[in-house]
C-alpha positions as CSV (number, residue, x, y, z in Angstrom):
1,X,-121.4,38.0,46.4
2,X,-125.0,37.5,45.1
3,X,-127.8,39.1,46.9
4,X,-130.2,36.6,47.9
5,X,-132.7,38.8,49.3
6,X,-136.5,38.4,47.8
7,X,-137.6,41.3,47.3
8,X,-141.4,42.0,47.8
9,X,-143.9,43.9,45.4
10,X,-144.6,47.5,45.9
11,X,-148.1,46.7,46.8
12,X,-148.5,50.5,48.4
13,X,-151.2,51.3,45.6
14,X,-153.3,48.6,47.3
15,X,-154.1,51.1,50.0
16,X,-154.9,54.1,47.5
17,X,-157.5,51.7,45.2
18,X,-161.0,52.2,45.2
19,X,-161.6,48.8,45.4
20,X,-159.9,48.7,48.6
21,X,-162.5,51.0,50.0
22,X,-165.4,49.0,47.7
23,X,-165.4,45.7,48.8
24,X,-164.6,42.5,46.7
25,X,-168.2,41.5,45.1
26,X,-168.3,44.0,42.6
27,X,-164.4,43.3,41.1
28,X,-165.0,39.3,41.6
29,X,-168.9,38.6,40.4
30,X,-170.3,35.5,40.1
31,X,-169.9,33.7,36.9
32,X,-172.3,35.7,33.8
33,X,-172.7,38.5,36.4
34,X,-172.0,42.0,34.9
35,X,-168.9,44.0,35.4
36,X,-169.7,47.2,34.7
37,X,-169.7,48.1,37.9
38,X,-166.5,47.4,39.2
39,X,-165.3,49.0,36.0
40,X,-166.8,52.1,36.5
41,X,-165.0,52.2,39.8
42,X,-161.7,50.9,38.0
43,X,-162.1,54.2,36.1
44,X,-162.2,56.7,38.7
45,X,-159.6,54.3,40.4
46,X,-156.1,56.6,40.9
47,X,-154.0,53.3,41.3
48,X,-156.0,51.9,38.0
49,X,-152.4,51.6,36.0
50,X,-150.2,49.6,39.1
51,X,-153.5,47.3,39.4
52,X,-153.7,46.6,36.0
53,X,-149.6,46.2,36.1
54,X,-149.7,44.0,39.3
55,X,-152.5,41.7,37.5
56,X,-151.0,41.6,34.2
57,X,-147.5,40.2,35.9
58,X,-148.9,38.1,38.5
59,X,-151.5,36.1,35.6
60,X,-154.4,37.4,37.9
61,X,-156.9,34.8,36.3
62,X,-160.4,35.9,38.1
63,X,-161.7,39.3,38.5
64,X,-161.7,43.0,37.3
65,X,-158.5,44.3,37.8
66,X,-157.5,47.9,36.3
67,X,-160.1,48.4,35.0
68,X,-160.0,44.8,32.8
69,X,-162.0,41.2,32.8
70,X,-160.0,38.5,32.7
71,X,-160.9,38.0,28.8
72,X,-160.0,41.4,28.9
73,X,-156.8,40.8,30.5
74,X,-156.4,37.4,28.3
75,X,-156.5,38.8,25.2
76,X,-154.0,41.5,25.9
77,X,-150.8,38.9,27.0
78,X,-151.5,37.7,23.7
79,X,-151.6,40.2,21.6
80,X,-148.3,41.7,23.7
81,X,-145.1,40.6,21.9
């Protein structure tokens, strides 16, 4: 018999990040606004690797995520294989 459970994300490193503790305006600026904030955060960020992970297989379209932009984040899908 097929399982038909969904199973949810681990979404436990949402409660480690930085960001959590941060608040959302530096990792979702307004449009032209700079980044380097929220990056500098991303850095220090424990959970950097599953948020970057999370954003990359999600297509997270807006916002820094691990430590990315989303031109960041863009040009990495396609350069993967």
């Amino acid at each position: 018999m097929l399982n038909d459970t969904i199973t949810a994300p681990d979404l436990a490193w949402q409660q480690e990040a930085l960001c959590a503790q941060t608040g959302a305006d530096f990792f979702f600026p307004e449009p032209g606004s700079s980044v380097r904030e929220a990056k500098r955060i991303c850095g220090l960020c424990p959970t950097r690797s599953a948020c970057l992970e999370f954003a990359l297989s999600n297509d997270e379209r807006f916002g820094v995520w691990g430590g990315l932009s989303e031109k960041e984040r863009l040009a990495l899908r396609r350069a993967a294989p």
